[in-house]
C-alpha positions as CSV (number, residue, x, y, z in Angstrom):
1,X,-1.0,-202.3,15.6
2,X,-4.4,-200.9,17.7
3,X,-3.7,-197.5,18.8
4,X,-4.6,-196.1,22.6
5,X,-7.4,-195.4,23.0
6,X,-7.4,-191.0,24.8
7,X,-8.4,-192.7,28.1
8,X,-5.6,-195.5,27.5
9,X,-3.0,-192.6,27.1
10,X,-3.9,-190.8,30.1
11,X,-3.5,-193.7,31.9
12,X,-0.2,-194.3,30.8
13,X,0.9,-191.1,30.6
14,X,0.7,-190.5,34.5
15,X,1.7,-193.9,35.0
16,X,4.9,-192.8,33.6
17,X,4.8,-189.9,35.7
18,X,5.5,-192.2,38.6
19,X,1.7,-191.5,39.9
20,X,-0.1,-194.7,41.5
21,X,-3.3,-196.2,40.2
22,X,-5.4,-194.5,42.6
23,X,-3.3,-191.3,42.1
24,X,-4.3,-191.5,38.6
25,X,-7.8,-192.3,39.5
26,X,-8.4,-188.8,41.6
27,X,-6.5,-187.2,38.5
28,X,-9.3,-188.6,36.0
29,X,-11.8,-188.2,38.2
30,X,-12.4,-192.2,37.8
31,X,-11.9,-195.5,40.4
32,X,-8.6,-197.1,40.9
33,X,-10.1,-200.3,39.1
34,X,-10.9,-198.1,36.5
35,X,-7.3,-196.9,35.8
36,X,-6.1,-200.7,36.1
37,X,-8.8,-202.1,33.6
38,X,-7.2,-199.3,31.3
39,X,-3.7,-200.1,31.6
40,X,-4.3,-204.1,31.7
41,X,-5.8,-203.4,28.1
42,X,-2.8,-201.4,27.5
43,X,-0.5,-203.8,28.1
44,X,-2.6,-206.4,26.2
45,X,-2.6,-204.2,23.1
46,X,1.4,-203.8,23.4
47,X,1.9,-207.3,23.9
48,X,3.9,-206.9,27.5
49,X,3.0,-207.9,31.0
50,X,3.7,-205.1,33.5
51,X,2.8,-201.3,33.7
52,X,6.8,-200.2,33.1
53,X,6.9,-202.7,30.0
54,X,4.2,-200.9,28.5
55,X,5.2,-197.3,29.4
56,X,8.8,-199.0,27.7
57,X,6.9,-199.8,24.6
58,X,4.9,-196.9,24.1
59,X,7.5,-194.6,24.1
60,X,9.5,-196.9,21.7
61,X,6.7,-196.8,19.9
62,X,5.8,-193.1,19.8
63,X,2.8,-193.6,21.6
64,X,3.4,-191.8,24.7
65,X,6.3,-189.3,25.0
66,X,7.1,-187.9,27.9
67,X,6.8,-184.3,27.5
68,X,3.2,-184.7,25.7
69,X,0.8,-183.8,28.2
70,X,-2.4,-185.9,29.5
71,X,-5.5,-184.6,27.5
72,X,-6.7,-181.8,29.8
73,X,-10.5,-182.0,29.6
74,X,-10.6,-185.2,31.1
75,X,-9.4,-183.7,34.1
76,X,-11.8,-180.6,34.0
77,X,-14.8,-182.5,32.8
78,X,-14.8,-185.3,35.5
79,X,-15.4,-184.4,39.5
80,X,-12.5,-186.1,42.1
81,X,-13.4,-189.6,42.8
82,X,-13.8,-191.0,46.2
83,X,-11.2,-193.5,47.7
84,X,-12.8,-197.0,46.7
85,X,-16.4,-195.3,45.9
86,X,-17.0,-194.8,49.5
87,X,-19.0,-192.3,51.3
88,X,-17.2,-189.3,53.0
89,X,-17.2,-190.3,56.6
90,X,-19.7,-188.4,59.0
91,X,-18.9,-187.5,62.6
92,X,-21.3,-189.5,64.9
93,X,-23.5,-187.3,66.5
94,X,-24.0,-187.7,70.6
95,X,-27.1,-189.0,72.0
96,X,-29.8,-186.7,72.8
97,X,-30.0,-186.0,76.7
98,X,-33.1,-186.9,78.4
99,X,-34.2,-185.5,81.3
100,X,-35.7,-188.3,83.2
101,X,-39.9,-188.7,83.8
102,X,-41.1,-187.5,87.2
């Protein structure tokens, strides 16, 4: 049986927790693709289709219990992401007035 990898657990972990993927994301400081590429590979490694299947079998498994907290530094060592990578919007800034040519 392959074992989770630490990035693996935290996804899982605050999956369980009943936090989104992009929830998760601004958690770990990575993109909400991220957190679904890591809990697709969960789910492949666990042999089960869907997000609650796997939290299901990794708890059978004593893989992920529930009072066992996400690994901290990830958290620390990671800024916020951004929402989908973008840019913080900017307010637009008026036109310039132009006094007109004599």
């Amino acid at each position: 049986m392959k074992l989770l990898t630490e990035r693996e657990h935290d996804c899982l972990y605050w999956a369980a927790q009943g936090k989104t993927s992009w929830e998760i994301g601004c958690i770990l400081g990575i993109s909400e693709r991220t957190v679904n590429f890591h809990i697709a590979n969960t789910c492949d490694k666990l042999d089960v289709r869907t997000r609650q299947a796997a939290i299901t079998a990794a708890m059978g498994r004593a893989l992920l219990s529930p009072h066992r907290q996400a690994s901290a530094t990830t958290a620390r060592n990671h800024p916020p992401a951004r929402a989908h990578g973008r840019p913080a919007r900017q307010s637009p800034q008026p036109p310039a007035i132009r006094s007109p040519s004599p």
